[in-house]
C-alpha positions in Angstrom: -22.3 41.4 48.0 -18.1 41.7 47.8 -16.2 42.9 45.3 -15.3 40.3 42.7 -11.7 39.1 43.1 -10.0 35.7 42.7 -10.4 33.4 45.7 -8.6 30.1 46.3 -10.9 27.8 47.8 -9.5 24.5 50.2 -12.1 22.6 48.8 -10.9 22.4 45.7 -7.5 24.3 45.3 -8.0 26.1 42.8 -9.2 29.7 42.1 -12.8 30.3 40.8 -14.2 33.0 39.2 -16.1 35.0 41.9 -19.2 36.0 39.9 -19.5 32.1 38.7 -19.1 31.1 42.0 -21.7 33.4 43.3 -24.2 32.6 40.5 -23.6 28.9 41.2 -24.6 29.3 44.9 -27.7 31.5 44.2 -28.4 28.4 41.8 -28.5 26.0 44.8 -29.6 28.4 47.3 -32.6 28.8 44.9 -34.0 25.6 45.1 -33.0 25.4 48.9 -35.0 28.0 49.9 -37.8 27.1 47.7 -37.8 24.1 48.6 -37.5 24.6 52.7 -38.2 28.4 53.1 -36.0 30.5 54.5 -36.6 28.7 58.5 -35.5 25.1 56.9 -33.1 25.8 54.5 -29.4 24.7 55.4 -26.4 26.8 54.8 -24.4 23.7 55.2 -26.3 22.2 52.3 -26.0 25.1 49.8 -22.0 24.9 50.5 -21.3 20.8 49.8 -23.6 21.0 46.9 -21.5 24.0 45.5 -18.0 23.0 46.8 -17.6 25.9 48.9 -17.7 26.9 52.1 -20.0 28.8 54.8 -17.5 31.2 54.9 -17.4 31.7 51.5 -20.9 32.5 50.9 -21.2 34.7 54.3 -18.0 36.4 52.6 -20.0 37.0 49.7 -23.8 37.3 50.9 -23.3 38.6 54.4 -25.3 36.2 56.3 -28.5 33.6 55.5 -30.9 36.7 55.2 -28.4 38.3 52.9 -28.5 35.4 50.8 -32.1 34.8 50.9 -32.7 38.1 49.6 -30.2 38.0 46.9 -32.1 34.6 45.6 -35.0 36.8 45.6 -33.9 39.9 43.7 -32.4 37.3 41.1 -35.3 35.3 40.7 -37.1 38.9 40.0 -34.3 40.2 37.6 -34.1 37.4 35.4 -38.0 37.4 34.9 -38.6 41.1 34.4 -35.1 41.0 32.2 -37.1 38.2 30.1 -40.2 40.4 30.2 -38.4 43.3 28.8 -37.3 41.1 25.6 -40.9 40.7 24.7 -40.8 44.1 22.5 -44.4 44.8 23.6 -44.3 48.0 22.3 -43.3 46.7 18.8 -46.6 44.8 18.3 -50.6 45.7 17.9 -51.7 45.9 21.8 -54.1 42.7 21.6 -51.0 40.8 20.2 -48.7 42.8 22.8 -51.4 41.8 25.8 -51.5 37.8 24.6 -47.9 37.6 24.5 -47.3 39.2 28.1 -49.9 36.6 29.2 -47.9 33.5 27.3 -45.1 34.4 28.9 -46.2 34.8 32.4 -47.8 31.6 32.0 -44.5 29.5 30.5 -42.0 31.3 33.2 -44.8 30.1 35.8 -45.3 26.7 34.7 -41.7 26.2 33.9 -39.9 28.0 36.8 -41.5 26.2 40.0 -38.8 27.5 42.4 -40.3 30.9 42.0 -43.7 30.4 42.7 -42.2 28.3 45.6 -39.9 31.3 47.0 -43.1 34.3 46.2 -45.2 31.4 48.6 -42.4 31.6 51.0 -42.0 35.3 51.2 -45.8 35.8 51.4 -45.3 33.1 54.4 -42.9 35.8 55.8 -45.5 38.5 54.8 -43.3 40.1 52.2 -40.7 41.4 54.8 -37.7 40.7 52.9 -38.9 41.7 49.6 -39.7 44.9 51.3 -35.9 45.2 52.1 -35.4 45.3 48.5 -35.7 48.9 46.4 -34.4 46.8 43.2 -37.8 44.6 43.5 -39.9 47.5 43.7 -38.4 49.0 40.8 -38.3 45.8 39.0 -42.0 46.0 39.5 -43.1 49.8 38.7 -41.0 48.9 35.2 -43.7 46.0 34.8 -46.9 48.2 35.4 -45.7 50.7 33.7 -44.7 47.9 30.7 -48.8 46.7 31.2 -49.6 50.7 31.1 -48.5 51.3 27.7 -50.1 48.8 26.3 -53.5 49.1 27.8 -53.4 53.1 27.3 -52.3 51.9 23.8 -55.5 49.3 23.6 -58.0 52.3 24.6 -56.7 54.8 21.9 -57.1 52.1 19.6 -60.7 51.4 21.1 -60.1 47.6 21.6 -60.0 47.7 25.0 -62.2 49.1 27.3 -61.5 52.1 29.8 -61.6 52.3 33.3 -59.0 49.4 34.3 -55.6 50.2 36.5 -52.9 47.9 34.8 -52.0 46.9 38.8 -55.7 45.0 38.2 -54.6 43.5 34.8 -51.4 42.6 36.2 -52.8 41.5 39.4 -55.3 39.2 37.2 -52.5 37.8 35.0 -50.5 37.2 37.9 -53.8 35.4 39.7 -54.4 32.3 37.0 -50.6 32.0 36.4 -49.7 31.8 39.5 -52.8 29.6 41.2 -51.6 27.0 37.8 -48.8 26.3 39.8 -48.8 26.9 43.1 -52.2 24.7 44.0 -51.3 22.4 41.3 -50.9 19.5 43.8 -53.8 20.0 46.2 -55.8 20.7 42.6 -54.8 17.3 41.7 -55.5 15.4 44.6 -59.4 16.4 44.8 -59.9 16.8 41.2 -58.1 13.4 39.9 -58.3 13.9 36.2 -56.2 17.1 36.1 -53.2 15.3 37.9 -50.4 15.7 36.1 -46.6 14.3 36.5 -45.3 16.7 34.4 -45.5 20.7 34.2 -48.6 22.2 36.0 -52.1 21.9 34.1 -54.6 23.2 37.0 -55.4 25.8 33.8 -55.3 25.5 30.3 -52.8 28.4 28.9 -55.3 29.4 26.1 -58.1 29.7 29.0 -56.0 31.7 30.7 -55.3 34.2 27.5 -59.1 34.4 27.0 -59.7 35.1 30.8 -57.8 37.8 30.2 -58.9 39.1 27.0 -62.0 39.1 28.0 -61.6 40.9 31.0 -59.9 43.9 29.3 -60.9 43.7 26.0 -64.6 45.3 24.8 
């Protein structure tokens, strides 16, 4: 990404703020390339619905990679920045583990795009997100976040030993995600669990038990 400086755009002739300008097109690019992948998505399309231009966004993003990765290392930050609000280490670890599990489940359920781009990049198998070293730390941070809290659980003998927190994040991340992600084909062959709303493939208080009773004694 550029420098932020003041840029006077032709489309609209007057001079934008470059970090609202950038967040605006990660905004669109989001859905773009959650909704198309990276192979569909349109440059062209990201520009007109952000009144910029191409050039604008290669300026800022480098190219369509560039700016598919940046999409991705937002969509990251702003859930592990969300995560990190949840003061987990202020509460009892059973009360800590519920809440980590409610609010995978509500940023699932109510942020579609990004089980749509983690599809995509699993389509590309994870090359890009490999690219990224601020992913990859995003993530240690969150196993080490699910570490405290179990190795907190097992000195207060309410959970049981002999679990890696990459399995109890793995297994959070395994109902939350499926909710969404096969929420459609879920629908078609089960018919009473379509919904035209958020995704209900699974129940969030199932999903809290499953869990529970997976780590707990």
């Amino acid at each position: 990404m550029k420098d932020s400086i003041p840029v006077v755009t032709k489309e609209n002739g007057r001079t934008n703020d470059p970090a609202r300008t950038m967040a605006e097109i990660l905004t669109v690019a989001t859905h773009e390339f959650a909704d198309k992948g990276l192979t569909g998505a349109r440059i062209d399309e990201i520009a007109a619905a952000t009144r910029t231009s191409k050039r604008m966004i290669y300026y800022y993003f480098g190219s369509k990679d560039g700016l598919y990765l940046a999409v991705l290392e937002e969509a990251y930050r702003r859930m592990r920045a969300i995560e990190s609000d949840l003061h987990l280490d202020d509460l009892p670890p059973l009360e800590a583990l519920v809440r980590l599990v409610e609010f995978t489940y509500d940023h699932h359920r109510d942020n579609e795009d990004f089980i749509r781009l983690v599809m995509n990049e699993n389509i590309q198998r994870g090359d890009y997100l490999r690219q990224s070293t601020s992913i990859q730390q995003l993530n240690q941070n969150a196993i080490q976040s699910v570490r405290a809290v179990y190795d907190r659980g097992i000195a207060q003998g309410v959970f049981r030993p002999g679990l890696d927190p990459v399995d109890i994040h793995s297994a959070i991340s395994a109902f939350t995600f499926f909710n969404v992600s096969n929420r459609h084909t879920f629908g078609v062959i089960f018919q009473d669990r379509v919904s035209q709303g958020k995704a209900q493939t699974l129940k969030r208080e199932h999903v809290v038990e499953l869990i529970l009773r997976f780590v707990s004694h």
